[in-house]
N, C-alpha and C positions, 0 to 999 in steps of 0.2 A: 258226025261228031256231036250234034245237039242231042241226037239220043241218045248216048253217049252218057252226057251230062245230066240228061232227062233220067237214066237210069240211075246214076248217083244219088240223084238228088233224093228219089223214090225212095231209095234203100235206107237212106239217112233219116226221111222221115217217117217211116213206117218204123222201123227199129226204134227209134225212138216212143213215138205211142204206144207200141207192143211191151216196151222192155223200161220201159224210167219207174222206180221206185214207187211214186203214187201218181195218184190221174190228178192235176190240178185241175181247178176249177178253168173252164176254156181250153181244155187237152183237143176236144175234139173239133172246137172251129180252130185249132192250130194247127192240127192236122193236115184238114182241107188247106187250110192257107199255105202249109208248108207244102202240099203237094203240087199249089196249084202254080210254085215259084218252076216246075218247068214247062208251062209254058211261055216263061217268059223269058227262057233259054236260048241263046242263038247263034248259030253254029260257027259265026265273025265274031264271037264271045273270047276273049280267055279264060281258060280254066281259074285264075286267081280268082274272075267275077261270079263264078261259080261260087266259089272256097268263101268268097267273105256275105252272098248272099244268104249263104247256108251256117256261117257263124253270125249273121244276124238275125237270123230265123232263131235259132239256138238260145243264143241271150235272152230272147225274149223271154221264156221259163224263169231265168233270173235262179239256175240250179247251181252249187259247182260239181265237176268233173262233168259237164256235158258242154261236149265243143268239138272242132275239127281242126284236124293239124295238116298240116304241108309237110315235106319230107324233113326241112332243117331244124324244125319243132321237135317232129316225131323221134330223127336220131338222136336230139340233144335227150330228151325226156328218158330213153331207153338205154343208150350209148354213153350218154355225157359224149359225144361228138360235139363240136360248134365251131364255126369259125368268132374270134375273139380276140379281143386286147388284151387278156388278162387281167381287168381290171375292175376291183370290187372297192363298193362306197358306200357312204348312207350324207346323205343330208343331216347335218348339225348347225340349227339356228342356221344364217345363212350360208354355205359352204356346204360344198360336196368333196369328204376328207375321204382318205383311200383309208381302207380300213384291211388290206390284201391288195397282193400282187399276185399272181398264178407262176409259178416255176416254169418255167421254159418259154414264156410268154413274149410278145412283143415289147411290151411295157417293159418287163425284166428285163429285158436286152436294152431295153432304153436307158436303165436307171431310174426307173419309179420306185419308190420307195412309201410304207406304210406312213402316215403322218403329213404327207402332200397335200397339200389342198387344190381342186382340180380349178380350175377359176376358165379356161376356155377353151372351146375345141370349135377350129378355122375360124375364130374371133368372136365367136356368140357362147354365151352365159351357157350351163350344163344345166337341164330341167330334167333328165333322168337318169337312172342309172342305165338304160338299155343304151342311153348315147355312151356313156363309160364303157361298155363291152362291145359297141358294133360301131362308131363311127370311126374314122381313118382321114389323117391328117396333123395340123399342129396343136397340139396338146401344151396349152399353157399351164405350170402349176409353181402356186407360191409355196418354199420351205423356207420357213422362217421369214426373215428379210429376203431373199431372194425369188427373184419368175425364174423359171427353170420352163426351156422350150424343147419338145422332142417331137420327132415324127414316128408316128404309131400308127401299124396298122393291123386289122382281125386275121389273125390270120387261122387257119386249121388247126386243131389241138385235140385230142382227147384226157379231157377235164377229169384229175383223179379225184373221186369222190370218196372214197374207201374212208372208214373208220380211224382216228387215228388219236392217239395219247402222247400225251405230253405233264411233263412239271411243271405249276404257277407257281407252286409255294411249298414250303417246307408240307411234307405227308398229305399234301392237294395233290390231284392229277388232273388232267382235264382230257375229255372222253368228247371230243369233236366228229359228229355223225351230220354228214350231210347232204346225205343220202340212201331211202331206204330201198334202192335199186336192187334186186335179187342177188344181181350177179357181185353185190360188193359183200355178200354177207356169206360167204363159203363156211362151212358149217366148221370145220377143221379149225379155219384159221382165226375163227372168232372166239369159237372157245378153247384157244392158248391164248390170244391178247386178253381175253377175260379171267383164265383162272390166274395167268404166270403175270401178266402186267399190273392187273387190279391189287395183287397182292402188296404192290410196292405204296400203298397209298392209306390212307388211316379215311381219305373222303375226295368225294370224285364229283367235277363237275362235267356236267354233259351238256354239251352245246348243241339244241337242235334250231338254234338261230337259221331262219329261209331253207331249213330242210323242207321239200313240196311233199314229202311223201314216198309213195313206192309201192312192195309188195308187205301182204300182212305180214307173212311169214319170218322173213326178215326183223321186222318190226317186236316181234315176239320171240325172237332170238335176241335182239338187243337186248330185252326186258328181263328176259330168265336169268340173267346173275343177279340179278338185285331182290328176285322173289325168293332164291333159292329151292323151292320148291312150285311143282304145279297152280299158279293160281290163277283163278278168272278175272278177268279185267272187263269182264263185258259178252258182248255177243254185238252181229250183226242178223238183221233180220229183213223179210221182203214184204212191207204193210200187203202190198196187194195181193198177194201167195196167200198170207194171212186169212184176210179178206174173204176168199175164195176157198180154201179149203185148209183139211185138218194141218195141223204144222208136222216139218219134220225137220227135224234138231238132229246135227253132227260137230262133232269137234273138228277143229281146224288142225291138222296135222303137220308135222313135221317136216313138211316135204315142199319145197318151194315151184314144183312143177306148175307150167302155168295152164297147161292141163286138165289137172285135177283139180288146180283151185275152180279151172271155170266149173267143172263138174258138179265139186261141192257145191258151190254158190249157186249155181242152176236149182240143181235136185233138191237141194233144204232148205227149209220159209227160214229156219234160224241156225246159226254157225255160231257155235261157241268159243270164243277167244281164252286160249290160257297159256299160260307161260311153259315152258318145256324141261324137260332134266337135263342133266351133263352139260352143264357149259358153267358148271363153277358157283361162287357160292361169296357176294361181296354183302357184308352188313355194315358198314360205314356210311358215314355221311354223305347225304348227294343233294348238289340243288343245281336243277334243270333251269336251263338259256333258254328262252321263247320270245319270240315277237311276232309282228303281225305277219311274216310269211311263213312262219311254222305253219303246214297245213296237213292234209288229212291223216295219215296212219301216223305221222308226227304228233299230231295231237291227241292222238290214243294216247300215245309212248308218254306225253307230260302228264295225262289226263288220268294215269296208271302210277305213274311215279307221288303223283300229290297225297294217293291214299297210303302210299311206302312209312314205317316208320321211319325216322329220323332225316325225313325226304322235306325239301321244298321246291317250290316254282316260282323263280322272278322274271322279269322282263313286263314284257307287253303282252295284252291280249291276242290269241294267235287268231288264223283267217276266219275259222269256222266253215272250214272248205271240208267237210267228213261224212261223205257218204261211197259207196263202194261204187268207182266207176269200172263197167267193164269196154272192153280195149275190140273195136270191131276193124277188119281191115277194110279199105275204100281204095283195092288200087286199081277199080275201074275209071279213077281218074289219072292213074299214074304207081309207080312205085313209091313205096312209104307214105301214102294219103293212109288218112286212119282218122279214126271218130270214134269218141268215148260215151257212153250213157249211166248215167248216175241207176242203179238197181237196186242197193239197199239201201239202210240205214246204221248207225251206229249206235247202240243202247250203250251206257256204264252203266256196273252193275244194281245201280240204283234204280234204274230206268231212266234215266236225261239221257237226252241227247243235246250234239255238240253244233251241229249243225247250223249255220246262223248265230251261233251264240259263239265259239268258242272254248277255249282254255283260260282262265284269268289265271294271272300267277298271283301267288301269295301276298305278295310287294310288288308296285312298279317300280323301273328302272328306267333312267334317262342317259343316254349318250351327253358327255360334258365338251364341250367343243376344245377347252384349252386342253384336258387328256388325250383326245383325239385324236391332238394336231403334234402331239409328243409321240405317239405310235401307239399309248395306251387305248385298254378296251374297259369301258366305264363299265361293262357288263361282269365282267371278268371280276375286277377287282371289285365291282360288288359284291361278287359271289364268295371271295376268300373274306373280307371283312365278315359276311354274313358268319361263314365258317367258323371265324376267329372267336364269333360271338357268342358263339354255341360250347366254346370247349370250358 
């Protein structure tokens, strides 16, 4: 079994040297150090001690999209599989207020409701939100004057992420994306909610509030009703390809095979990003929802919209997690092990990148505790005052 893991380990850390974006300064005593964690492998080891010596090796680069996943990681990231309560929140001043409930949900079944305030789970204080979606037990929450006690537990769900609209306000729609998973962006079905739904809206707000990202392709299906025509929003490119020899530049096509993308991305120093035809055609008003877990091809999608006429960006500064990770499989540890390495880079057509820096929206925005604790979204109804302000 220690070879085993001695072989994993190898795989993870060569692939990595060979294949990360640029060489940092100490690439190659990382290397060695990272190769030399198997001999300190042992075959009365568990694989978890594996899995987290090798995401501590990892961190060390200090990159995002370079890390290792375990199976319930890997299916939630690809699948939206997870087991979960249903339960989504954010900290406001002191309080962790539900901000969502998930349909079908345990919590659902309980009677959680938006505007709850989570105050304990099996009698100690809530310090994250991972305790909201994965712990099991008693679930104390004040509404209003009232504790309200329920027993809640994670249980199995496949999480719909799929794009979806809705009305805030008179000629407002709001365009909730929170996920740019491939498989939620079917080509068909996106552009009729874009040509026939957008129609009903004079301006549209789009919420990429803790979208992590996804597939580019996707990402630039979103994008193309609001360009209406072909436009670049950037390129991705490989400093060290660069480096080393002439460039070769391709457009990023239509086609969300994961295949071809690796193809492209292999074989060209630079991939040209543009918006695509046929999926309709909105000129109205829009201003993009960000905060700080908006992260990679999310952050193109806001970072694309800010140069849109009649477009803005509020919220928070998003991760600055935007480089192209590609997706290698590791299941000589197991089924669904897999480990990412960060390859490219992200240019906007200016030439910045996003990388460590982020998206800054226009204005910040703060969550107000007494809206919160009403089921209101301080984000939201900034966005239609914003709206208001403009017409």
């Amino acid at each position: 079994m220690s070879s085993v893991y001695g072989d994993a380990i190898s795989m993870v850390c060569k692939t990595v040297s060979a294949r990360i974006f640029e060489k940092p300064d100490g690439l190659t005593k990382w290397s060695k150090e990272c190769l030399s964690l198997s001999d300190q492998v042992s075959a009365f080891r568990h694989k978890s001690h594996v899995v987290n010596l090798l995401a501590e090796k990892l961190d060390e680069l200090q990159m995002s999209h370079l890390g290792i996943y375990v199976p319930s990681e890997t299916r939630q990231l690809w699948t939206g599989e997870s087991r979960d309560t249903g339960l989504r929140g954010r900290f406001i001043e002191t309080q962790f207020v539900i901000s969502e409930v998930l349909k079908g949900s345990s919590a659902e079944q309980q009677g959680v409701k938006v505007g709850d305030s989570l105050a304990t789970i099996n009698g100690k204080s809530v310090i994250s939100q991972w305790q909201g979606q994965k712990a099991r037990g008693e679930f104390v929450f004040l509404r209003g004057d009232n504790l309200l006690t329920f027993q809640i537990e994670p249980e199995k769900m496949q999480i719909d992420e799929a794009p979806t609209l809705e009305s805030v306000d008179r000629g407002v729609g709001r365009l909730r994306i929170s996920s740019f998973r491939k498989e939620l962006w079917d080509k068909l079905a996106w552009s009729t909610l874009a040509k026939e739904g957008f129609a009903k809206y004079q301006s549209l707000i789009v919420d990429i509030r803790g979208n992590p990202g996804g597939s580019f392709v996707a990402m630039l299906r979103a994008l193309s009703p609001f360009f209406c025509e072909p436009q670049s929003i950037g390129h991705v490119i490989k400093p060290r390809d660069l480096a080393s020899h002439a460039s070769r530049v391709r457009r990023l096509p239509d086609d969300p095979s994961d295949a071809l993308q690796i193809e492209i991305f292999s074989e060209n120093s630079i991939v040209n990003l543009e918006t695509y035809e046929d999926y309709g055609c909105f000129r109205g008003r829009v201003v993009v929802l960000i905060d700080q877990e908006t992260a990679s091809v999310a952050e193109i999608f806001a970072e694309a919209i800010k140069h849109r006429k009649k477009s803005k960006v509020i919220g928070a500064v998003s991760s600055g997690d935007v480089l192209l990770g590609v997706w290698y499989d590791l299941s000589i540890l197991g089924r669904d092990h897999s480990f990412s390495v960060p390859e490219a880079l992200y240019q906007n057509p200016e030439g910045e990148t996003l990388e460590r820096v982020g998206v800054s929206p226009d204005f910040e925005v703060e969550y107000k505790l007494e809206e919160a604790l009403l089921g209101r979204d301080s984000f939201v109804l900034e966005a239609v005052s914003s709206l208001r302000g403009d017409n």
